[in-house]
N, C-alpha and C positions, 0 to 999 in steps of 0.2 A: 334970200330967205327972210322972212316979215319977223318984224320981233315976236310975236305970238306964236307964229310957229319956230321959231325959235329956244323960247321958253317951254312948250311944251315938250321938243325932243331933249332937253336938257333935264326936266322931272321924269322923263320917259327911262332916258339912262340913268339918272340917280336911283330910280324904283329897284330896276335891274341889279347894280350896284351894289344897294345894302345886304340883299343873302348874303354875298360873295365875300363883304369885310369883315360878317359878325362883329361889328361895335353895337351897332342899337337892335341887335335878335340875339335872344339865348334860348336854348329848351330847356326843359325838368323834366323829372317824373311826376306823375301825379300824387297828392300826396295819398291819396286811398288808391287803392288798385283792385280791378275786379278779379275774384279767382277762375283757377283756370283747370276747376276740379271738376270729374265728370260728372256732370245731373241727372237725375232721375225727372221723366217725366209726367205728369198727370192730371185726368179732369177733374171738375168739382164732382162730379156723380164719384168718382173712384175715391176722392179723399172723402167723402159722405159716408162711402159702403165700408171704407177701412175704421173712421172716428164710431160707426156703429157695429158692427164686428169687434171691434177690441172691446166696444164696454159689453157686448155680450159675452165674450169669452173669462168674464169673472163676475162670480156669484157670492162668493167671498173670499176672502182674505184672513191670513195672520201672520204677522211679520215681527222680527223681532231689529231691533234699529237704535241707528244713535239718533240721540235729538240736540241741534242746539239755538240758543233762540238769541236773540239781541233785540235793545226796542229803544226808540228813539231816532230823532231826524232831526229836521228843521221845525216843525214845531214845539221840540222839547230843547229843542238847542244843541243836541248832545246824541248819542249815541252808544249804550253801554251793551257787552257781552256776558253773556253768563257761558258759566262752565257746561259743557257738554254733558248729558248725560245716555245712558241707556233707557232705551221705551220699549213698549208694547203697544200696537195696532192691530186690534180688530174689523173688519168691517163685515157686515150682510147685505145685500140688497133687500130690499128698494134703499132704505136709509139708514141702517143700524151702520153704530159705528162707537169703537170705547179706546180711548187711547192713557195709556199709564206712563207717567215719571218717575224714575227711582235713581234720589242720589247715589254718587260716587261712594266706591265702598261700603258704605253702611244699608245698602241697599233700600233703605227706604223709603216710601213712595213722596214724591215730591210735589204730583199731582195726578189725579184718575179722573176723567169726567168721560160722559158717556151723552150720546143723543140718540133719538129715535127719526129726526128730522124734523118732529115738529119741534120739539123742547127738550133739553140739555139740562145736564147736570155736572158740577164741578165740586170737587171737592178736594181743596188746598191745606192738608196739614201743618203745614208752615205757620199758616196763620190762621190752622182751625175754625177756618172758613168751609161753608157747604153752599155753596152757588146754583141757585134753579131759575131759570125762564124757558121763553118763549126765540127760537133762533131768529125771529124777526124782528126781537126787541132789541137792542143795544144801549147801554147805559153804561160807556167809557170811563174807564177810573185810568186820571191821569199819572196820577200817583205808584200805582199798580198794574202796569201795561197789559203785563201778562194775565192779569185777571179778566182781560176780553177776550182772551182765547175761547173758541169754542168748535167743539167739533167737528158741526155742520161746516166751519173753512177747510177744516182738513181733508173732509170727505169730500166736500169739490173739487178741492185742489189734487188729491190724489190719485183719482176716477175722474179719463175721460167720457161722461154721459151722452149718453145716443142722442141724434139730433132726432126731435118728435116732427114729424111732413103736417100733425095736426096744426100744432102750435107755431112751430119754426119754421124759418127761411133759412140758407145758406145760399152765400154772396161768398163767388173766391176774388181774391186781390191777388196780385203780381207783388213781391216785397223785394228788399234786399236785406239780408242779418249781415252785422258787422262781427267777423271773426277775426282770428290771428295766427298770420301765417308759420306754423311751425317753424319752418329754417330761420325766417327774415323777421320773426316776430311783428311784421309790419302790421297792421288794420288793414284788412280785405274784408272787400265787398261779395255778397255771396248771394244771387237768389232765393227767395223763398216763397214759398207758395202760403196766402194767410187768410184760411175759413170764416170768414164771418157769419157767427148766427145771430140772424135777428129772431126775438122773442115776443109771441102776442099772447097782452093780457087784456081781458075786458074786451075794452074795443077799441085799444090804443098799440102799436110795437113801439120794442124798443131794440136795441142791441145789447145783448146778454153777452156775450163771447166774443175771443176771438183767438183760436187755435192754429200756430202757425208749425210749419212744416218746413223740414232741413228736406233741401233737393239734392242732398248726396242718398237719404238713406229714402225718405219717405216718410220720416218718422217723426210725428209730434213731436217738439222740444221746449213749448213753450203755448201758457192758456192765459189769457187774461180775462179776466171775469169784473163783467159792470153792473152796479147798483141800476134802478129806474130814473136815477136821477143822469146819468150817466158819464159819473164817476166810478174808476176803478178802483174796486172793491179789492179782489188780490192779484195778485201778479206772481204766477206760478212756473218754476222750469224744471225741464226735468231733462238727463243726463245717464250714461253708462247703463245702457240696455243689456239684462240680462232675461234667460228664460226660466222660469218657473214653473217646473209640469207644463209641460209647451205651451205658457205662454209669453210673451215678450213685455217683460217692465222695466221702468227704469229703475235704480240702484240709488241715485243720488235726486233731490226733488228739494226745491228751494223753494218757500210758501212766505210774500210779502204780503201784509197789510198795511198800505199806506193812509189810510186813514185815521187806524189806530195805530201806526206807526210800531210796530213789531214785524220781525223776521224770526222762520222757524225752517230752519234745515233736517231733511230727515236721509240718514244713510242706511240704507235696506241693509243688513247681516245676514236675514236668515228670513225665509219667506215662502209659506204653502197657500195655496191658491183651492176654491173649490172644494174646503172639505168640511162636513159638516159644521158647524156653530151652533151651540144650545143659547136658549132665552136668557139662563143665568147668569151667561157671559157675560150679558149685557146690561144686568140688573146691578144700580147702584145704592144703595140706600143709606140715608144721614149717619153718621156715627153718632153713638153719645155722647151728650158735653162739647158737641158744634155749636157754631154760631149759621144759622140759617140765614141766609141774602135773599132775599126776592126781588128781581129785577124792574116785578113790576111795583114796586115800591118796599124802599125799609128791610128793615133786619127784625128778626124774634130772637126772645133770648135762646141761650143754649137748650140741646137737647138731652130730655131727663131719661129719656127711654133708649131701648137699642134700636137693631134695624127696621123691624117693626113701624116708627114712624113716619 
């Protein structure tokens, strides 16, 4: 036998060898694992027909809900919580929409502000502020997080809107959602199915959305919504499907704004769907002895008069 073949069947058995002694092989587990739960399956055309069916099956809303909100990140350094309170939500199609704050006990309104979709209205007793623009204008008070709340986020955030074949495209992705396994509390991997709608304006698109989908139920759980710049604007979930007048909503709805760095949780109580709403619902006007904000520039003094102005 030649040295070379020699040497050869000598790594030939050492190869063989190593399984057998387990010194230099070990397994694991992987540290994420994929679930092993049944899925639901479906097309883009079928998650299209259901994301437009569900915004048809509600014309309005009135809900009655906790609210709570927190604001701050990494750009404030910090991150503070406010105390929980109870709200009121209305909504109408196309765009009405009035959402009310009212401190703990003393029942008092903490904030009311109302839109129509083009322009909102706020108005903060706190600090006998009366806040109006244009929902396209933003003018970030760092100081006062919460004073860039406006209700046009809310109404995106908590209506999913029908994909228009004029304007939009829908693109499905293949995903995975990171959950946690009940028994073993481990991180699992989990399919998920995630709708991209791209949006054309002018004569440019962009990607507006992206509504993803749990492959246990079928069920939207989560929307992220993009400016044109194509920065995310909110980042919305939603959780504990309940039916109201047969229709299917969720209960729990978590609404980020990472730009202006505020978070607003809303927990469904009590919730009618579909029944009329008057105009006056939605009618806000200045109290007397406010301070008027206009966004598109400056403050006037307080107001001398009643609702009227």
């Amino acid at each position: 036998m030649t040295t070379r073949r020699y040497l050869l069947r000598t790594v030939f058995v050492f190869a063989l060898a190593l399984p057998l002694s387990g010194c230099l092989f070990h397994s694991r587990k992987p540290s994420v694992l994929m679930s092993t739960a049944q899925l639901k399956s479906a097309t883009l055309q079928e998650l299209v027909d259901k994301i437009n069916h569900d915004a048809a099956q509600i014309k309005t809303l009135s809900a009655t809900v906790d609210l709570a909100a927190s604001v701050g990140g990494s750009k404030k350094g910090k991150i503070t919580e406010y105390q929980e309170i109870k709200g009121y939500i209305l909504v109408r199609k196309p765009e009405m929409l009035r959402m009310i704050g009212l401190f703990p006990i003393v029942r008092n309104r903490a904030f009311d502000m109302v839109s129509n979709g083009q322009t909102f209205k706020l108005w903060v007793p706190p600090k006998n502020k009366f806040i109006v623009g244009r929902n396209d204008v933003s003018n970030p008070n760092a100081k006062q997080p919460l004073e860039n709340l406006r209700p046009q986020h809310i109404y995106d955030a908590l209506l999913l809107h029908a994909i228009d074949p004029e304007k939009e495209l829908a693109v499905l992705e293949q995903g995975n959602e990171s959950i946690e396994n009940p028994k073993t509390h481990q991180a699992t991997l989990q399919p998920e199915y995630v709708v991209d709608v791209i949006h054309k304006e002018d004569h440019s698109w962009y990607l507006s959305r992206k509504i993803y989908f749990s492959r246990t139920t079928l069920q939207p759980y989560r929307q992220v919504v993009y400016d044109k710049h194509g920065y995310v604007a909110t980042d919305a979930t939603y959780d504990n499907f309940q039916e109201f007048n047969g229709v299917l909503f969720p209960t729990l709805i978590h609404i980020f704004r990472p730009q202006e760095e505020y978070a607003v949780t809303l927990k469904i109580e009590k919730m009618t769907v579909n029944q009329p709403l008057k105009d006056e619902q939605f009618a806000l006007a200045q109290p007397a002895g406010s301070q008027l904000v206009r966004l598109d520039g400056g403050t006037t003094p307080a107001a001398s008069s009643g609702p009227g102005r």
